[in-house]
Backbone as CSV, one residue per row, in Angstrom:
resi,resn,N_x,N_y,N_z,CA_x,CA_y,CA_z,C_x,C_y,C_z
1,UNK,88.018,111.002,125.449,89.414,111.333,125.673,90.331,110.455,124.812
2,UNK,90.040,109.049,124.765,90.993,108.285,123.911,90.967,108.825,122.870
3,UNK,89.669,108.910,122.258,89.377,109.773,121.144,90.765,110.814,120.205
4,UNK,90.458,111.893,121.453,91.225,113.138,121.068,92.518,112.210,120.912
5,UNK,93.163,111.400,122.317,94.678,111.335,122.294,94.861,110.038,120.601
6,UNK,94.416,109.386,119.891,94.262,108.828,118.763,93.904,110.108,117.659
7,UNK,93.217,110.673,117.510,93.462,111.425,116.671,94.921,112.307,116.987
8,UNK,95.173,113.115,117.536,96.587,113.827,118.173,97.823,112.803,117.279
9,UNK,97.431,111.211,118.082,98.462,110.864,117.539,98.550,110.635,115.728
10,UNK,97.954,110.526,115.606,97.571,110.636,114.075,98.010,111.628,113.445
11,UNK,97.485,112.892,113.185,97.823,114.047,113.049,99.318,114.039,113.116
12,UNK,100.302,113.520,114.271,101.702,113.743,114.308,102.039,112.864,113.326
13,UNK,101.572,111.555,113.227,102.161,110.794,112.261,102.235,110.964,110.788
14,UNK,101.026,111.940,110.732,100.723,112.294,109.087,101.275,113.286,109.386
15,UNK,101.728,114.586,110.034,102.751,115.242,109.428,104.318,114.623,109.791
16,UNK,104.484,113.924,110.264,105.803,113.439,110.573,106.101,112.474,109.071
17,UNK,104.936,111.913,108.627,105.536,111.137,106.853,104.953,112.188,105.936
18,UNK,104.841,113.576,106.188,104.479,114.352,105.249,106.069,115.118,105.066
19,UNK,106.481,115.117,105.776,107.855,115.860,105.598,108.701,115.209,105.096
20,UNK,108.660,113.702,105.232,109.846,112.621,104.893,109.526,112.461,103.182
21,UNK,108.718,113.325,102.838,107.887,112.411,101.540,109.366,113.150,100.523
22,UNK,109.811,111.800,99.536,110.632,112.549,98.351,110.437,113.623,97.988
23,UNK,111.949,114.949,97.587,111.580,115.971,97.241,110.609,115.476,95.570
24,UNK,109.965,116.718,95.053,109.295,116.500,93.564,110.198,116.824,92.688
25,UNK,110.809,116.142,92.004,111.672,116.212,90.382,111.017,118.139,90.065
26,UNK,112.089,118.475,89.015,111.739,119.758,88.958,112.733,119.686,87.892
27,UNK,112.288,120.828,86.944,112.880,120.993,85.358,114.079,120.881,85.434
28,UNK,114.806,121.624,85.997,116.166,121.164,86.403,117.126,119.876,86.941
29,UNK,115.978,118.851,87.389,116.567,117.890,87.992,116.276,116.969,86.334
30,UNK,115.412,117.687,85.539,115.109,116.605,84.431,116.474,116.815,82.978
31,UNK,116.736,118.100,83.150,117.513,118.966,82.115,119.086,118.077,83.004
32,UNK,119.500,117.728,83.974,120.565,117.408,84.208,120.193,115.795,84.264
33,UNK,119.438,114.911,84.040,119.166,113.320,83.755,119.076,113.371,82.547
34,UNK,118.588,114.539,81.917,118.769,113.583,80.319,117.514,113.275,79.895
35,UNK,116.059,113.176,80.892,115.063,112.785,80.333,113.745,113.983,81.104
36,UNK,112.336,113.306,80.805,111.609,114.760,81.514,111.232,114.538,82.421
37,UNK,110.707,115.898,82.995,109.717,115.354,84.420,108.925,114.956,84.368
38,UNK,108.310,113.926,83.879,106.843,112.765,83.858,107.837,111.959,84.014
39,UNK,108.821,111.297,83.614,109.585,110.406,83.833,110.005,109.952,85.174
40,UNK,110.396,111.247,85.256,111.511,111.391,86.927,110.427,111.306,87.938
41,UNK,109.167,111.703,87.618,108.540,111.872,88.564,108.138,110.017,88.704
42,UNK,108.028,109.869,87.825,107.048,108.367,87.535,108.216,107.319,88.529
43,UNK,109.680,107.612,88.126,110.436,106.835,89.159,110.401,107.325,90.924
44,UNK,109.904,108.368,91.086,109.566,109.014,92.692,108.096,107.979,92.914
45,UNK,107.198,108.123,91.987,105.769,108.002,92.699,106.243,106.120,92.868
46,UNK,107.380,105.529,91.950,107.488,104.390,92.348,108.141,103.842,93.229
47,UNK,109.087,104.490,93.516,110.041,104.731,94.595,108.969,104.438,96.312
48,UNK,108.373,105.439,96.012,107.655,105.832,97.642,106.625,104.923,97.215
49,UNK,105.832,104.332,96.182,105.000,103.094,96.178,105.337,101.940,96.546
50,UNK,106.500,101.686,96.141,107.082,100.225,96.444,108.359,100.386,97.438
51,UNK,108.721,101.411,97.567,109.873,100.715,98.883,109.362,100.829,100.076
52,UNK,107.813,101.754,100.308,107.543,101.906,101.312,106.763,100.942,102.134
53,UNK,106.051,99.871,101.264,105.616,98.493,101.814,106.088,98.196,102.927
54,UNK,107.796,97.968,102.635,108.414,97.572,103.698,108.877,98.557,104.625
55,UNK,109.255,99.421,104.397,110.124,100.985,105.250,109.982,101.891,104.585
56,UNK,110.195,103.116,105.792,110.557,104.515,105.169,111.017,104.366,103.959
57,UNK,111.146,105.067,102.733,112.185,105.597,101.793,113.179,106.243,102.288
58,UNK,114.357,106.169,102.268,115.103,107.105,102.816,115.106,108.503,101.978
59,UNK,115.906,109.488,102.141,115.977,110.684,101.295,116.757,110.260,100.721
60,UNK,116.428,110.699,99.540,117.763,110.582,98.338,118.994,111.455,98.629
61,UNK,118.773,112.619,99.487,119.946,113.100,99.853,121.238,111.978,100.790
62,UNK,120.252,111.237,101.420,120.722,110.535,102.419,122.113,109.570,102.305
63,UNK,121.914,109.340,100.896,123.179,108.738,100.184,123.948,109.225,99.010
64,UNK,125.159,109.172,99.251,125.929,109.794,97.777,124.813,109.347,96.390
65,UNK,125.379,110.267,95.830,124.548,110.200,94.341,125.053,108.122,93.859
66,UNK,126.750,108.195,93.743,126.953,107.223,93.366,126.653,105.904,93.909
67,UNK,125.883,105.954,95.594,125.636,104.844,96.204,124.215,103.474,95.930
68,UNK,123.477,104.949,95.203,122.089,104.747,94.908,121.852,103.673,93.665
69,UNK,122.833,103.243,93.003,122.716,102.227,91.970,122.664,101.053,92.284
70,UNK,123.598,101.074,93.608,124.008,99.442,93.576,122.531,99.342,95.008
71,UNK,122.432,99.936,95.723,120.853,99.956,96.328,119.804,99.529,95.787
72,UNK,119.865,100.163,94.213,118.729,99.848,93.911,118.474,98.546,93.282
73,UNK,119.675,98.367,92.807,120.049,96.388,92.185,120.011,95.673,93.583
74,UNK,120.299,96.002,95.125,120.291,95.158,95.537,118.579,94.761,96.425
75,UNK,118.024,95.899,96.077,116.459,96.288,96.549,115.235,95.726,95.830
76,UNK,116.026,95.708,94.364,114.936,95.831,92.915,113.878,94.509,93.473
77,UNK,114.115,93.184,93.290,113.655,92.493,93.579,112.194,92.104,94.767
78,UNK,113.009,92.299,95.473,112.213,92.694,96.730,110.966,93.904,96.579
79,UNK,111.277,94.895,95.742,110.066,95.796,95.637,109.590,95.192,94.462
80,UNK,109.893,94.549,93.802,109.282,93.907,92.326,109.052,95.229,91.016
81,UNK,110.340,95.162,91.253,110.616,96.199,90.091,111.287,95.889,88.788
82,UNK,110.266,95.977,87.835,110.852,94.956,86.570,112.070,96.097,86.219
83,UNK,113.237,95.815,84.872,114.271,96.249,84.705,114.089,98.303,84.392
84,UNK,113.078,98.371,83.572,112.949,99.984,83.211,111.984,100.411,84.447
85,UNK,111.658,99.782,85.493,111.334,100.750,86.638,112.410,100.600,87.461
86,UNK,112.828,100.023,87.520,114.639,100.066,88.449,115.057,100.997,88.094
87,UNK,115.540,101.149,86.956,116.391,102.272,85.979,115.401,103.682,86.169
88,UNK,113.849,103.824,86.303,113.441,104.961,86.565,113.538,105.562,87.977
89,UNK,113.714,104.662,88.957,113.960,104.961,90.246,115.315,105.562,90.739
90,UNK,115.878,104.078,89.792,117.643,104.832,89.994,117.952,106.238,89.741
91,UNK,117.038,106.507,88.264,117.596,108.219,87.875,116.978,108.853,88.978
92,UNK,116.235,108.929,89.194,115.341,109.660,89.879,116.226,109.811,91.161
93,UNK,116.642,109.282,92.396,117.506,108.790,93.288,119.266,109.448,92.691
94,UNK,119.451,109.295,91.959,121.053,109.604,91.673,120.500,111.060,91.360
95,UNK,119.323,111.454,90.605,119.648,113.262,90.067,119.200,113.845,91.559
96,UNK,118.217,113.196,92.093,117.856,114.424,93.311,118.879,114.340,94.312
97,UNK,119.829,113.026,94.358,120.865,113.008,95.005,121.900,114.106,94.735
98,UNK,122.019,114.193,93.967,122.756,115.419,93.031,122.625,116.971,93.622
99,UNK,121.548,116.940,93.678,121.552,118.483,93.834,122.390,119.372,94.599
């Protein structure tokens, strides 16, 4: 019985951080940044690699497009994000903010 109720809970938890997971960059989100989707994506897979150590990621919707810069200067550190993965996260975060 513990069994089942540990798996159950499991199952909720993996779809409960399956839904939270960043939307995926998409041609359009790359054609309005300026750069491509290997890029944009590369700042998502770092995004949800390193902020999630500590917490959720939030959604990028979750904050104005323009809020997401100074977040990420005040975050960078703490996830150990040298200067051009900051800047790939940031785009990534300000275009899907965008949409």
């Amino acid at each position: 019985m513990a069994f089942k109720l540990g798996l159950a809970a499991f199952a909720t938890l993996a779809v409960a951080c399956a839904s939270t997971a960043p939307p995926v960059a998409t041609q359009a989100d790359a054609a309005r940044a300026g750069i491509d989707v290997a890029q944009l994506e590369h700042g998502r897979s770092l995004y949800m690699a390193r902020c999630s150590v500590c917490h959720l990621p939030p959604a990028p919707a979750s904050k104005a497009p323009s809020a997401w810069p100074a977040k990420v200067a005040e975050m960078r550190l703490r996830a150990h994000l040298d200067d051009d993965e900051a800047r790939l996260v940031e785009t990534y975060l300000v275009t899907v903010a965008s949409r």
